[in-house]
Every structure is written in structure tokens, then in C-alpha cells.
C-alpha distance (Angstrom), angle and dihedral (degrees) to the residues before:
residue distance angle dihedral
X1 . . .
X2 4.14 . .
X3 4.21 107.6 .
X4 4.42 85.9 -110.8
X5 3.89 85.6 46.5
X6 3.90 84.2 50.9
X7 3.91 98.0 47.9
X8 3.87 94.6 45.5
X9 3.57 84.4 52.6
X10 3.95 92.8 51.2
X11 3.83 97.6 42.8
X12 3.97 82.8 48.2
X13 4.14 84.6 54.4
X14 3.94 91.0 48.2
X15 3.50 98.2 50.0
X16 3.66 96.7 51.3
X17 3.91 80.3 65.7
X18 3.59 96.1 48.3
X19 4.22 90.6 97.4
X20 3.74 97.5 31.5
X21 3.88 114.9 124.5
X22 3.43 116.1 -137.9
X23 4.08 91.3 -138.3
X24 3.91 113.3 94.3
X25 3.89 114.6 -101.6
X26 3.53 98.9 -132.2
X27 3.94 94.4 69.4
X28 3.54 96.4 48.3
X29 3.78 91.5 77.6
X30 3.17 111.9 130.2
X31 3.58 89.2 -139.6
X32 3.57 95.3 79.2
X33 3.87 122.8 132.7
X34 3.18 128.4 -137.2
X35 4.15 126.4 -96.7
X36 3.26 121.3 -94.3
X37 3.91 120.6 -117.8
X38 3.66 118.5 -79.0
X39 4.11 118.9 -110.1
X40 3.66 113.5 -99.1
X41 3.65 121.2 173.4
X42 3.88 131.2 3.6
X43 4.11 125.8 -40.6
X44 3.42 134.3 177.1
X45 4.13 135.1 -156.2
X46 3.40 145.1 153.4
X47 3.95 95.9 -114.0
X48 4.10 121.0 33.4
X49 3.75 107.2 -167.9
X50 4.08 114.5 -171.2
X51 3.72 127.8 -158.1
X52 3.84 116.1 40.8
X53 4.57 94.1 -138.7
X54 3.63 111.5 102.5
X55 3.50 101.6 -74.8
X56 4.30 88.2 64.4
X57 3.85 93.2 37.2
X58 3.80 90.8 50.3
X59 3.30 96.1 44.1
X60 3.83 100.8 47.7
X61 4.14 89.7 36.0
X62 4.20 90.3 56.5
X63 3.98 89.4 37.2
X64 3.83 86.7 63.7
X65 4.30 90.2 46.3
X66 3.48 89.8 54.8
X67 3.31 107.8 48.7
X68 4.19 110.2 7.2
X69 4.35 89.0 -169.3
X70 4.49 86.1 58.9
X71 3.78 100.8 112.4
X72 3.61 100.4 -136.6
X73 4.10 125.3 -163.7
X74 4.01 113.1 173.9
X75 3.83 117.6 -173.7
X76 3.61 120.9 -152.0
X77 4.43 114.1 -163.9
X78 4.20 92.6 -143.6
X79 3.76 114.3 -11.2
X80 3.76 141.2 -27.2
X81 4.13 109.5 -90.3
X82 3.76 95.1 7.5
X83 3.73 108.7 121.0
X84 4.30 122.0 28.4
X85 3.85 91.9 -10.2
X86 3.65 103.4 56.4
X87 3.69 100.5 35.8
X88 3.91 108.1 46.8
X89 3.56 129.3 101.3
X90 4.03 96.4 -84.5
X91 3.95 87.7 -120.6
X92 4.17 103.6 149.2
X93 3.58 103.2 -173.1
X94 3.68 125.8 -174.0
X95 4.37 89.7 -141.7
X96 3.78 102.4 106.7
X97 3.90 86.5 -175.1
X98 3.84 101.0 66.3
X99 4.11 82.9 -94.2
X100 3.69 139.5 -37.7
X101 3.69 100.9 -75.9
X102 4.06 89.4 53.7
X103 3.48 100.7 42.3
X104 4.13 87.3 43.9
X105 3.92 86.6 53.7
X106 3.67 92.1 50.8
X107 3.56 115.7 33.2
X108 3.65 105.0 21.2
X109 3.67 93.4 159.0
X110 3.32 93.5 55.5
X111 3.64 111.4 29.8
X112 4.08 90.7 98.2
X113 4.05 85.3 65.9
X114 3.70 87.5 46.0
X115 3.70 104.5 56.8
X116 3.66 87.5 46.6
X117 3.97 96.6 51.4
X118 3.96 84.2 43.9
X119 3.58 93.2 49.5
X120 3.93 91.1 53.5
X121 3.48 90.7 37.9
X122 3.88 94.8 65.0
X123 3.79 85.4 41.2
X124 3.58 93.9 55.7
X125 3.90 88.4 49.8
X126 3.90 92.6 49.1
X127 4.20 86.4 52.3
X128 4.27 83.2 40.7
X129 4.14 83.5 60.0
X130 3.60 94.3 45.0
X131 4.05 99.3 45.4
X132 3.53 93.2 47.5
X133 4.44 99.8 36.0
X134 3.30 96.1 -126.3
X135 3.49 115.9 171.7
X136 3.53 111.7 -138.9
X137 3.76 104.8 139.7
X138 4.00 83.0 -116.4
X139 3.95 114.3 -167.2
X140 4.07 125.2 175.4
X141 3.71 96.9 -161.4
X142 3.86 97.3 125.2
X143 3.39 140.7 -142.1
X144 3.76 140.4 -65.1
X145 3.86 118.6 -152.3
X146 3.60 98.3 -156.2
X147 3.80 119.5 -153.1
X148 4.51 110.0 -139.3
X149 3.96 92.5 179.3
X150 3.72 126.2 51.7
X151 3.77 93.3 -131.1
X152 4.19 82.8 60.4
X153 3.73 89.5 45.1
X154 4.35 80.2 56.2
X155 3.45 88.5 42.2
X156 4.49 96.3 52.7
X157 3.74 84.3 40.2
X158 3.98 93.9 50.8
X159 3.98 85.6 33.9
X160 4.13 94.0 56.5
X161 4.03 96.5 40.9
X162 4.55 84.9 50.2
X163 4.01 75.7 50.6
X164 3.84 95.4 52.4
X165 3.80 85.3 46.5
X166 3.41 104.6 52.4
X167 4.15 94.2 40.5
X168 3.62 93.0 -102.6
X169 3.71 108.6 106.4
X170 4.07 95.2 85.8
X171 3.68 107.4 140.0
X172 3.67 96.7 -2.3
X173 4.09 118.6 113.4
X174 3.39 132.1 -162.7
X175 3.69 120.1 -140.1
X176 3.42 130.8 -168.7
X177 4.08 124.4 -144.0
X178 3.79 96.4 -80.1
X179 4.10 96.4 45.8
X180 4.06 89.9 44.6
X181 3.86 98.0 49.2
X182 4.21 85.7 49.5
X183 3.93 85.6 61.2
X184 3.71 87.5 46.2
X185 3.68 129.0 0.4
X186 3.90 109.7 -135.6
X187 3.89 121.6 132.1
X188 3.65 95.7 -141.4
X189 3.89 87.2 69.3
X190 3.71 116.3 105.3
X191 3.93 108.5 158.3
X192 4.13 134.5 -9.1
X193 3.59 147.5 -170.6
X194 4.02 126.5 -140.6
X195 3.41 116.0 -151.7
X196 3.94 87.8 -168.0
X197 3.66 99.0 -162.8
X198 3.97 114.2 10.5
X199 3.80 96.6 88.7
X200 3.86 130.2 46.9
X201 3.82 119.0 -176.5
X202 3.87 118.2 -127.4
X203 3.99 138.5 178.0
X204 4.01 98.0 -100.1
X205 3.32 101.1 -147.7
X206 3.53 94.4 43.2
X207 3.43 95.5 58.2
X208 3.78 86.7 55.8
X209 3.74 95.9 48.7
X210 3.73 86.3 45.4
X211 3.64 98.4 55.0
X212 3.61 95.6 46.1
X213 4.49 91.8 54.5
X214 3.85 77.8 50.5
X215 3.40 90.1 49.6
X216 3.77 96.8 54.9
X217 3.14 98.0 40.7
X218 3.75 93.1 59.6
X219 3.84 86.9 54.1
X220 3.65 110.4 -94.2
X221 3.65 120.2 147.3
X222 4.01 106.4 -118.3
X223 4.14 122.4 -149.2
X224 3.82 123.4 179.8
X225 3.55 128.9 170.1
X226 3.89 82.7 38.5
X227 3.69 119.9 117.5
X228 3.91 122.9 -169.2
X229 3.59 109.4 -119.0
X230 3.52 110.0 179.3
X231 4.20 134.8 2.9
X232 3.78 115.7 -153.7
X233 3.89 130.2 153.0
X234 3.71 122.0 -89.8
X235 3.60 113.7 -163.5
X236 3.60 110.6 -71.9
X237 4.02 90.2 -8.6
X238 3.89 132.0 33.2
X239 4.26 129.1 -101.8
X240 3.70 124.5 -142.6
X241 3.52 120.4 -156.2
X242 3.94 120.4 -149.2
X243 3.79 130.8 177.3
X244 3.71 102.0 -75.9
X245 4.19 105.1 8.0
X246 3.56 134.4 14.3
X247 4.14 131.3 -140.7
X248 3.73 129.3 -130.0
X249 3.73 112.0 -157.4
X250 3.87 140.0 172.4
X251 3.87 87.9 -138.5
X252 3.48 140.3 18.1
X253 4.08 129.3 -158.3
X254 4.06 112.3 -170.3
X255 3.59 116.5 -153.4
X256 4.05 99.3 168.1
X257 3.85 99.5 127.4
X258 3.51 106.0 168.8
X259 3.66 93.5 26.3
X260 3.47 126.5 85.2
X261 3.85 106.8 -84.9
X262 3.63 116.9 -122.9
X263 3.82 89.5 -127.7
X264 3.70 94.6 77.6
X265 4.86 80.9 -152.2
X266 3.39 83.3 66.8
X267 4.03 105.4 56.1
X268 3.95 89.8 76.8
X269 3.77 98.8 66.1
X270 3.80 97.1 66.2
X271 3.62 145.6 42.6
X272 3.61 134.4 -174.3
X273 3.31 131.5 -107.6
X274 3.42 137.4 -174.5
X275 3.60 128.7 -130.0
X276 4.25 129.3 179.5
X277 3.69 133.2 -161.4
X278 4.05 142.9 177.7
X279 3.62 135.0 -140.2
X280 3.63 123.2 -152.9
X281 4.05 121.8 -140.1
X282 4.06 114.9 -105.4
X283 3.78 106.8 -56.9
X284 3.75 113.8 -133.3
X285 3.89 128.0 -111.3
X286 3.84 78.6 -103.6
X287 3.60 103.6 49.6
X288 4.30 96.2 39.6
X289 3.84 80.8 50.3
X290 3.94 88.0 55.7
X291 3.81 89.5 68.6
X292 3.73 103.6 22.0
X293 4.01 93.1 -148.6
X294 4.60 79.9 170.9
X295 3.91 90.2 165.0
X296 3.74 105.2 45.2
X297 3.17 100.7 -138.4
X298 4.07 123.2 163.7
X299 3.39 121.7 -98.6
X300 3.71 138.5 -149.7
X301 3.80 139.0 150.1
X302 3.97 144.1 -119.8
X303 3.75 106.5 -117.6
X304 3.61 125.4 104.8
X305 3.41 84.6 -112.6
X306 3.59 111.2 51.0
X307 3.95 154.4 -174.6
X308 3.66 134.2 -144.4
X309 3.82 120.4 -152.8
X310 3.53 132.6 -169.3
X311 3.69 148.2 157.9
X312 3.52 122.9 -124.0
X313 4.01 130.0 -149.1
X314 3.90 90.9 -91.0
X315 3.67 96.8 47.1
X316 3.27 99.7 -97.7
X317 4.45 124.2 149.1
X318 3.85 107.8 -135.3
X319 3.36 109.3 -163.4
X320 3.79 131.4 -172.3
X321 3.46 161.9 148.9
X322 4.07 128.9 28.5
X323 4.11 92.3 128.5
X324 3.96 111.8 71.5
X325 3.83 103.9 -169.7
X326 3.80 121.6 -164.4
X327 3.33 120.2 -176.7
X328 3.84 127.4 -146.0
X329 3.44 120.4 -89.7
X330 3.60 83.7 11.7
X331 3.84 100.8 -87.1
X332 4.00 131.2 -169.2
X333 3.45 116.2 -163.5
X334 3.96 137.0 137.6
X335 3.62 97.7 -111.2
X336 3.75 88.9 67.9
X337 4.11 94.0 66.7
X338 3.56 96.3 71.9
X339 3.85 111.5 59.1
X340 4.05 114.2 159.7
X341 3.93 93.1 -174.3
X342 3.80 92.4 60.5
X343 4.12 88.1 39.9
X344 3.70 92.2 60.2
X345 3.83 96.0 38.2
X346 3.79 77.1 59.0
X347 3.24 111.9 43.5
X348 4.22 86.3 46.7
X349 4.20 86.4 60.6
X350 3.75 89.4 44.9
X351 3.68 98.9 61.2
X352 4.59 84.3 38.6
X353 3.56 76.1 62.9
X354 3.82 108.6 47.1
X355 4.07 104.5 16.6
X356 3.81 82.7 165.2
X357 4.02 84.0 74.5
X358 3.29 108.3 55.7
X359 3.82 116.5 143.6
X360 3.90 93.2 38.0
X361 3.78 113.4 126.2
X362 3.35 139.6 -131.6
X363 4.00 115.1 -120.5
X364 3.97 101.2 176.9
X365 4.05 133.6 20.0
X366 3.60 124.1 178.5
X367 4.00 149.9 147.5
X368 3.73 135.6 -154.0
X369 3.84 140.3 173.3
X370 4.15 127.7 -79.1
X371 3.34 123.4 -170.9
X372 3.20 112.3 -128.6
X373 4.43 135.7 -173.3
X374 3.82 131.5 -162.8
X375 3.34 87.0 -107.5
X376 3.56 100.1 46.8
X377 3.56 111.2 -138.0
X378 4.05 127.9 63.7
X379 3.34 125.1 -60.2
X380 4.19 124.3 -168.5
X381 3.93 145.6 -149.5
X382 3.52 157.4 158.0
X383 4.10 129.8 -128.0
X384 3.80 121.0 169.7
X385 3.70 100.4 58.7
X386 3.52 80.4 -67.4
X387 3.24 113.4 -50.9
X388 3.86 98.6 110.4
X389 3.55 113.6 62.7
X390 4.18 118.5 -178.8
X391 4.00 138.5 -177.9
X392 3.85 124.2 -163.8
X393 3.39 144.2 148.8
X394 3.80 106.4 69.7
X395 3.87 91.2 146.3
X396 4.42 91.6 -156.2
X397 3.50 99.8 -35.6
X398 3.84 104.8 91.0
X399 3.46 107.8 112.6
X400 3.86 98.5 86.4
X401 3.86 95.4 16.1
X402 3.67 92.9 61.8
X403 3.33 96.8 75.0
X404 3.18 92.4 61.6
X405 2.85 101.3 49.4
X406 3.96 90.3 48.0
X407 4.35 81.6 62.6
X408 3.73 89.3 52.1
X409 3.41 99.4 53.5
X410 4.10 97.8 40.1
X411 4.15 79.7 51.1
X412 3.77 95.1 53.6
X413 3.69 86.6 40.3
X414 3.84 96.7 50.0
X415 4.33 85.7 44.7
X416 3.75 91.0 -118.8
X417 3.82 124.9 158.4
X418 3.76 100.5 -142.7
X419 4.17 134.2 150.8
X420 3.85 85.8 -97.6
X421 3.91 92.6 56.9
X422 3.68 90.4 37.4
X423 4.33 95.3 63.7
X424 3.63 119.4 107.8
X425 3.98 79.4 -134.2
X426 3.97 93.7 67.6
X427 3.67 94.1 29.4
X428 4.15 100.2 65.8
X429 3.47 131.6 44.1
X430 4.02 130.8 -118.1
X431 3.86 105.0 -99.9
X432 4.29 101.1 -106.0
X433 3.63 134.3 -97.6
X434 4.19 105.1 -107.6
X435 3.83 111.0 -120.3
X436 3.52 118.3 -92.3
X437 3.36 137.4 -44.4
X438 3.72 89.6 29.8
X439 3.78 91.3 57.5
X440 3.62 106.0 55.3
X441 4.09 83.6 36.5
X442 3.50 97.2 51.7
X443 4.32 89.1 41.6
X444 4.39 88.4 51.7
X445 3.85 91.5 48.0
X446 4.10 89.1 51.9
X447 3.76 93.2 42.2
X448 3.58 80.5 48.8
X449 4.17 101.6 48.6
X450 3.88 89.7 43.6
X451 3.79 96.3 54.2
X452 4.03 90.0 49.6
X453 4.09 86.5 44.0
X454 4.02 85.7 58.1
X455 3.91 90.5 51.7
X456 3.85 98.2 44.6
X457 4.16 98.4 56.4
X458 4.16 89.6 -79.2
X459 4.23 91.6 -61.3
X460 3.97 106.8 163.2
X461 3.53 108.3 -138.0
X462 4.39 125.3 -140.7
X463 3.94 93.1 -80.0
X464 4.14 95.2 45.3
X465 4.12 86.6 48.0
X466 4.05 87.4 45.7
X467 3.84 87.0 50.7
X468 3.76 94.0 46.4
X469 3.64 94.7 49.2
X470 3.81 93.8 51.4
X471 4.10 90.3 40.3
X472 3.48 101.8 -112.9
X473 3.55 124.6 128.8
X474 3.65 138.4 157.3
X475 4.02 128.5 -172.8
X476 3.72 144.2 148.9
């Protein structure tokens, strides 16, 4: 492309950004309900569930199925769905392991049982959505990992025949250049795979919303605007102290992610990171014609650093990701969800991606924090003598996985010996971040090595095959 070519095409890029609103579009609904009272004075329950994402709501909605008597009081710091849960991607994937090739790479003796107890789990969420009508604007079409570079298109070929081998490859198809751009029409695609039926998209925030009605109307005792402060024990059970109250309980599940835990052991084992994304106004019959895209499925590429791509129920393209940004000393603040650097960068590889829509504009852009581990997906524990159970660690891929990981920690809670408890994955522990500088040194010279591996035909250089060998790993 000529350098005037290149600078119409980048003022074009800009000024599809000129109207965005740097607020995420999920919460704008105006569906929303309304908060729920803060806590003031002292409670007590059986079950004290903290952090009102997906990992509390889960937790506190499945508490209730299990055993209908289990008083249940969940405390949420601002407002149900507001940080990770209602601003991510809506990607619900049925990999409890972060995906195949991760979990494969870690548990390989187990990672039959895990695809199976994924696959149910996202069943049991679809049949969670139906029992309780929530409207999410759930679809199981799957997702397409889409291949930009020929030596990725080798790689997803090479990828789905280890697959066949190994037993793996049910309901996952290959498809070369041709078969991939008739699902969706972009000329950067050179290969894909379907995974037909392990990922449904869903309104985020919805979900959220929808999960905490259910909640409620099963009986549990909702808080917002009611932060945690401080977890001691209490005689036979443990007391949490917020602003204007406090909560004596006989358990407690923590479901905080980003946030500082309340187990001060636990802090070590996560970072966050921050991660941005766009979404497009309605596209036209015209323009969704342009690039077919009939099924709906979710989309995201092969590179190190990556997008993810979806539709939404308005015909609307999110797109995100590609720039992971850590912060030193691993900070969380407001300021950091608005980023205009990483919204351009985006918006440029959008229109690489779909030339066919140029002049659409972009109506929201925002970021927010993931947590994320070294190992990529959760991990899980008690403290207390077992009256504190936690899960972390689910590095962007929480919305199915939660649930989970909600079962896990009402298990270890409840003292049972079950198949969840008994996997090497909830068993051992992540290895920890190391304290600071080394942390956000050691992140920046990853970030780093990854973004040179996707310019030199995916080659991992000394420090990425260092990382690897130790099980660390770190990407957008």
C-alpha cells in the first residue's frame, strides 16, 4: 500500500472512533435492574458468598439448588455484572482449561475427563438459562479459530489431525481457506477450525443480571454497594466486616478475581491485566451480506496476540483484544478502561480484516481487568480449616468456567470427595507471580517475545521456550 493510500486508510480508522463512547455496551441496556440495598448492620447465614461476577452468582445460585434450607447472603462491592462479567466478549466456552491445547499441555492424563465435565458443564448452564428464563440472547453456534498466516493455517491443520489421533477431534472441523471465508468472508482468512458445539454466545451482562433475579428469587439475601473489608474467624465460622454491617457465616466462598483476595496467600497467584474491545453500530442487510458470517459463530485468531470477534443479537461486530496490558505493581483503577492507543490499533486491524466495511462506525470502546495465572486457567483452595474456599485465575475465560468452579468450591466447602475435587487441576496450585519488579519485568519481556514470534512465522525465541518448559505463559 502507497504511504497516501496508508494515511487515508488511517484517518478512515480514526474517524470511525470519532462517536465511540468509552462506556462498555453491554451495560447500557436499558434492561438493567436496579441495585440492591446496601448491608447495614449485622447478618448471619450458613453460606457467605463474596463478589457478585459469575464466580459469586454461580456459586450462591447452585448453593440454593442443592440444598433449598442453605441460608445464603452474597455481597457484591459496586453492582452485580459491573467489572469482568459484564464487559467481556460474551464467549461461554465449554473448555474448563483455558482451551484444548492448554489443558492438553497440562493435564494430559486427564484432559479426556475434562472435556466431558466441560461439555456437561455448558449444558447444565444452557438448562440453568432455560429453568430460570433468563434472557440472555443465548446461541450455541460455536467458534471458529481462524488461521491469518499460512504457517497457522499448517499449524490448525497439524493441530486437528493430533486431535483425530488422540480421540479429541469430535465435533471439531477443519476448514481450509475456501470453506472458512464461506462462513465469513474476510481476505485475511487462510484456514479454520469449528468447534460446532463447545461455545454458545450470550449477552454478558445479561447473564449477570439474570443470574442474580434467579438468585433472589431462590431466596438469597442480595448486597450491592457493599465491599468486604476484612475476613477473620468467628468461633466455629468466620465474620466479614463491610462499611456499615458485618456478616457472620459458617462458610465462606470468595469469588473476587481481580480484586485483592481476602486471603492475603492468595494475592500472589494472579495479576491483572487489561484487555479492550469495540463494537460496531447495526450493520446493514448490505454490509452483513458483505461477509456472510450465516451461522454466528465466534471468532478468534491464531497469533500470540489475538482477537475475538463476534456478532451480537442486533448485528453488531464486537471486536477485541490483541493488546494485554499489565500494569506495574499490578494496579486496578478506572482510568485504565479507557485506552485510545489500543482503540485505534484496533479499529485499524478491524477494517484489515473486513475492507468490505469500510465507513462503519464505532458506537462503544472500552477495557477492563482479567485476572489472569501462570497457568492460565482457575485454580482452587481452602484456608480456615476449611471454611473459606476460593477460585481464581480464569485469565478471560470465566463465563462458562465459573460454574465450575462455583461446584468446586461448594464441594470443598461441603467436605465432599467428588471427581471435581479429585483432578490434578483443582488439587495443585498455579506456580506464583515473583514480587515486583520481576513481575511486571518478566510480563514486558513475554509481551515482547510473543509479538516478535508473530512477525517471524510463529518461531518462539530462548525466553518463550524457558517459559514453556517451566509452565508459565502469558498472552493476550
Amino acid at each position: 500500500m502507497a504511504p497516501s493510500a496508508m494515511s487515508r486508510g488511517k484517518d478512515n480508522w480514526i474517524a470511525s472512533l470519532s462517536e465511540a463512547q468509552p462506556v462498555p455496551y453491554w451495560l447500557e441496556d436499558p434492561g438493567k435492574p436496579p441495585a440492591e440495598p446496601a448491608l447495614t448492620g449485622a447478618q448471619t447465614c450458613d453460606l457467605l458468598v463474596v463478589g457478585g461476577g459469575y464466580s459469586g452468582l454461580w456459586t450462591a445460585l447452585n448453593a440454593k439448588e442443592r440444598d433449598p434450607q442453605r441460608d445464603v447472603v452474597l455481597l457484591e462491592g459496586r453492582e452485580v455484572g459491573w467489572a469482568a462479567s459484564g464487559r467481556n466478549g460474551g464467549f461461554c466456552a465449554a473448555s474448563l482449561t483455558h482451551g484444548l491445547p492448554n489443558g492438553l499441555a497440562r493435564w494430559p492424563d486427564e484432559i479426556h475427563q475434562l472435556q466431558k465435565m466441560g461439555a456437561h458443564n455448558l449444558d447444565e448452564i444452557e438448562a440453568a438459562i432455560a429453568r430460570h428464563g433468563i434472557d440472555c440472547e443465548f446461541e450455541r453456534t460455536g467458534e471458529i479459530d481462524v488461521a491469518t498466516e499460512t504457517y497457522q493455517a499448517w499449524e490448525l491443520r497439524d493441530w486437528h489431525r493430533q486431535l483425530e489421533e488422540k480421540g479429541l477431534a469430535d465435533g471439531i472441523e477443519f476448514l481450509d481457506a475456501d470453506a472458512v471465508r464461506e462462513q465469513v468472508a474476510s481476505p485475511t482468512f487462510e484456514a479454520g477450525l469449528w468447534d460446532r458445539r463447545g461455545v454458545a454466545m450470550l449477552h454478558p451482562a445479561k447473564l449477570a443480571w439474570g443470574l442474580k433475579q434467579a438468585c433472589i428469587g431462590l431466596g438469597v439475601r442480595v448486597y450491592e454497594h457493599t465491599p468486604a473489608l476484612g475476613l477473620k474467624p468467628y468461633g466455629a465460622g468466620m465474620a466479614v466486616r463491610t462499611p456499615y454491617g458485618s456478616v457472620r457465616a459458617r462458610k465462606v466462598a470468595l469469588g473476587t478475581n481481580i480484586f485483592p483476595s481476602l486471603l492475603r496467600r492468595v494475592r500472589s497467584y494472579t495479576v491483572p491485566v487489561y484487555d479492550y474491545a469495540l463494537m460496531t453500530e447495526p450493520l446493514s442487510a448490505d454490509q452483513l451480506a458483505s461477509i456472510g458470517w450465516k451461522n454466528r459463530q465466534g471468532l478468534g485468531d491464531s497469533a500470540n496476540q489475538f482477537h475475538y470477534f463476534r456478532l451480537s443479537a442486533d448485528n453488531r461486530i464486537l471486536w477485541g483484544g490483541y493488546d494485554a496490558i499489565h500494569h506495574y505493581g499490578g494496579r486496578v483503577r478506572a482510568e485504565y478502561d479507557d485506552r485510545p492507543e489500543t482503540y485505534a490499533k484496533l479499529a485499524g486491524h478491524f477494517f484489515t480484516c473486513f475492507p468490505q466495511l469500510e465507513g462503519v462506525r464505532f458506537t462503544h470502546a472500552w477495557g477492563g481487568a482479567i485476572d489472569t495465572c501462570s497457568r492460565f486457567s482457575a485454580f482452587f483452595g481452602t484456608a480456615h480449616r476449611g471454611n473459606v474456599a476460593y477460585a481464581a485465575g480464569y485469565t478471560g475465560l470465566g463465563v462458562g468456567a465459573t460454574r465450575f468452579g462455583a461446584d468446586v468450591m461448594l464441594d470443598l466447602l461441603d467436605g465432599e470427595d467428588t471427581e471435581r475435587t479429585r483432578l490434578e487441576m483443582v488439587r495443585r496450585k498455579p506456580l506464583p507471580f515473583p514480587p515486583e519488579p520481576f513481575a511486571w519485568t518478566g510480563i514486558a519481556l513475554t509481551k515482547w517475545s510473543l509479538a516478535r514470534a508473530d512477525e517471524h512465522g510463529g518461531r518462539r525465541n530462548l525466553w518463550l521456550r524457558a517459559m514453556d518448559r517451566l509452565g508459565l505463559g502469558f498472552d493476550s
